[in-house]
N, C-alpha and C positions, 0 to 999 in steps of 0.2 A: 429713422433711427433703429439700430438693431434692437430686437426682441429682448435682448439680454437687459435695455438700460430701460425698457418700455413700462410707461407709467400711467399708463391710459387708463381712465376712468379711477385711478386711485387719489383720494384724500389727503395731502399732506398740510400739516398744522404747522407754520414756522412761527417761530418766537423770536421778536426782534426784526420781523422780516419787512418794514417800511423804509431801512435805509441800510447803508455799510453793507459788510458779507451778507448779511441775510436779505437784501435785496438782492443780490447776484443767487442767490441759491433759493429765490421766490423763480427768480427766470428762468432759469438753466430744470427747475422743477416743472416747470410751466411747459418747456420747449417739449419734455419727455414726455408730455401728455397728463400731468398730475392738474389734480383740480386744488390751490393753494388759498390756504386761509390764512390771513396773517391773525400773528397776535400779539398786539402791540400798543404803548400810550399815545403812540404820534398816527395818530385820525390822516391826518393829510397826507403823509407819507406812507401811507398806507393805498389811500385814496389813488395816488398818484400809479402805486405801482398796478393799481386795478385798471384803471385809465390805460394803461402802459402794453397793457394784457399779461404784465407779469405773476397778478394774482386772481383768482375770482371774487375771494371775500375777505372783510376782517371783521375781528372780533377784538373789543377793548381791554386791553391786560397789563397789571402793574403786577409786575413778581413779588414786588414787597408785601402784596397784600393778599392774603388766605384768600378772601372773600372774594377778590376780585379775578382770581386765578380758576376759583370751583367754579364761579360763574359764567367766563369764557370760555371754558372749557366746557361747559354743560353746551351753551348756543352754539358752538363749531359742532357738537353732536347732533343738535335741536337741528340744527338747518342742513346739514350734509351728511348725517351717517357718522358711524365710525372710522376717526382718518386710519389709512393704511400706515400713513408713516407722522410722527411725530419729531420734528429737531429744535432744540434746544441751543437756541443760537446767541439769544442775545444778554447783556453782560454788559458791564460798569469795567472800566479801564482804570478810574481813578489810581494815582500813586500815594503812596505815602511812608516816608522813612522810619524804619526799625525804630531808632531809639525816639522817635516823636509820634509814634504811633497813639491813635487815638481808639478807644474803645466804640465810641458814633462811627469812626469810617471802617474799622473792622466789622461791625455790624450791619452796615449801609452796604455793603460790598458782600455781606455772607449773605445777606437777605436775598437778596436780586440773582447771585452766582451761583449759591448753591440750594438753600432755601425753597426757592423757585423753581428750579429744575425739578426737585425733589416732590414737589408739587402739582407738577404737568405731568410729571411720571405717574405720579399715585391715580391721578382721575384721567389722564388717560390710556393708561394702562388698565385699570379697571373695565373702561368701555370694552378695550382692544378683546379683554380676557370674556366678559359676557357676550360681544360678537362673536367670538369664534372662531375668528376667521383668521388666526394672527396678524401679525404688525411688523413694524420696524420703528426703530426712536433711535437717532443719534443725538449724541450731546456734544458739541463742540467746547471743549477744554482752552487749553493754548499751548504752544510748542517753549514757554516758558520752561515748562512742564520738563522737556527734552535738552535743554540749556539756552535756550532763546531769552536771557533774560536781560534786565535793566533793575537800576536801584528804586526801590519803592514798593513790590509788588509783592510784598510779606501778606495781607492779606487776602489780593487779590491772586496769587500764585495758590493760597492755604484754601481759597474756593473753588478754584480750578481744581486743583487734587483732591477735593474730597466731591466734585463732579466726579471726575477719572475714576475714583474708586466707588465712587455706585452706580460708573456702569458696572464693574463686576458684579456689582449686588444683585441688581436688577437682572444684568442677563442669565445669573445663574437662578432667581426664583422667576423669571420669564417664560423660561427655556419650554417648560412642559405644555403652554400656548401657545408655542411656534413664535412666539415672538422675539426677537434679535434687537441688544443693545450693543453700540458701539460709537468708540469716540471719534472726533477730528481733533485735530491738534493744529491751528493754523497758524502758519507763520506770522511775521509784519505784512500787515494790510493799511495803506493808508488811508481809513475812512474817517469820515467829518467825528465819529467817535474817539478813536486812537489818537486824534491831532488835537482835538479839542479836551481832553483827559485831564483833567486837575491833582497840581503835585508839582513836584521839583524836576525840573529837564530831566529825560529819560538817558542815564549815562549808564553804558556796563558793553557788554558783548551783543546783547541784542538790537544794536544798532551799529553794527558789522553788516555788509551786504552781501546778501547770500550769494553765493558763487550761479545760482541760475536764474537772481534776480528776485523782485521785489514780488509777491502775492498778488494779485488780482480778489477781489470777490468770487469772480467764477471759477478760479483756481480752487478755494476751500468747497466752495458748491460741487466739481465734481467727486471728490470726496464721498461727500454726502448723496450724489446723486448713487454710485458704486452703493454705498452700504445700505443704500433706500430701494436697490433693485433685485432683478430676480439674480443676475448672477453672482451676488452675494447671498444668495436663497439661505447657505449654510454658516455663514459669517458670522459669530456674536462674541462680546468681549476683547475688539480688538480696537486700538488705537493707530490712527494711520495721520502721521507729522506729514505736512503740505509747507515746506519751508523754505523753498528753492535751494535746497541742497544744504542748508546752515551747519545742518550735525556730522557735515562731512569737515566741514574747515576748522 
């Protein structure tokens, strides 16, 4: 692999990364020479992708919960160092319509979406800043964001965009420890998550086929591999749609 996407001997922490995208983007991490930590509530899918040689370790993480976020994130430092790169991957699909909106699934979904990221950011950013050595954190959004949408996703779109807007937060008080925030925005991906999502059939524009076809997991993972490398050494604050083409039709 060119120099430019080379990942060797660096640390990357994925969230979310036992199943869906974020196991494509444990591998395609893997391949580039990163040493991957999952972190995540599914043990076995976890398990598997270590088996797999998609990941080296995992550490136990419910986003919903403080405790359980400071904790995994202290043990992914405890056992391997300060990760180089941090992504922010995983994330509740649930739907649920505007005027039957519930305050439980608004909250269920802010928890986990934005909440949580907000939270791996602060402690491991923190590490990133006492190492010294700079970092990288992508946070994966969704192309909702860009017009990829469907009916239901008032709350889950209102988590997504206030992910999108603290990368800007983050990469502008980052900035002066070399550290680089930036988003992915991924298209339709058909994972066991997306399919299995609770709510009313997903009806609107975003289940239009994108004119270069449907996402892959390792489609959004190269994304993330680009903003997790050196040739985006100067890259922060930017959002990059992997949508097979949607915002063109």
């Amino acid at each position: 692999m060119s120099d430019a996407f080379d990942l060797a001997g660096r640390v990357a922490l994925v969230t979310g990364g036992a199943s869906g995208i974020g196991a494509g983007i444990c591998e395609v991490l893997s391949e580039a020479g990163a040493k991957v930590v999952i972190a995540d509530r599914d043990e076995g899918g976890a398990r598997a992708r270590i088996e797999a040689g998609a990941a080296h370790d995992f550490v136990a993480m419910d986003l919903a919960d403080e405790a359980s976020v400071v904790s995994a994130c202290a043990q992914a430092v405890a056992r391997h160092g300060v990760p180089w790169l941090l992504v922010n991957n995983a994330g509740l699909q649930d739907r649920e319509m505007l005027l039957e909106g519930t305050v439980a699934h608004w909250d269920r979904i802010a928890a986990v979406n934005a909440r949580g990221p907000f939270l791996t950011m602060r402690e491991i950013g923190r590490a990133m800043v006492e190492g010294g050595q700079g970092g990288r954190i992508v946070n994966c959004a969704s192309s909702s964001l860009a017009g990829q949408f469907v009916g239901g996703l008032t709350a889950y779109m209102a988590s997504k965009g206030g992910l999108a807007a603290m990368t800007t937060a983050a990469a502008f008080e980052l900035a002066a420890h070399g550290i680089t925030v930036n988003t992915v925005l991924p298209g339709g991906v058909g994972t066991p998550g997306a399919i299995g999502a609770n709510g009313p059939p997903p009806e609107g524009p975003g289940n239009r086929k994108p004119p270069l076809g449907y996402c892959t997991p390792r489609d959004i993972a190269g994304a993330v591999l680009y903003f997790a490398s050196p040739a985006a050494r100067l890259v922060t604050n930017q959002a990059l749609c992997v949508d097979g083409g949607f915002t063109v039709t």
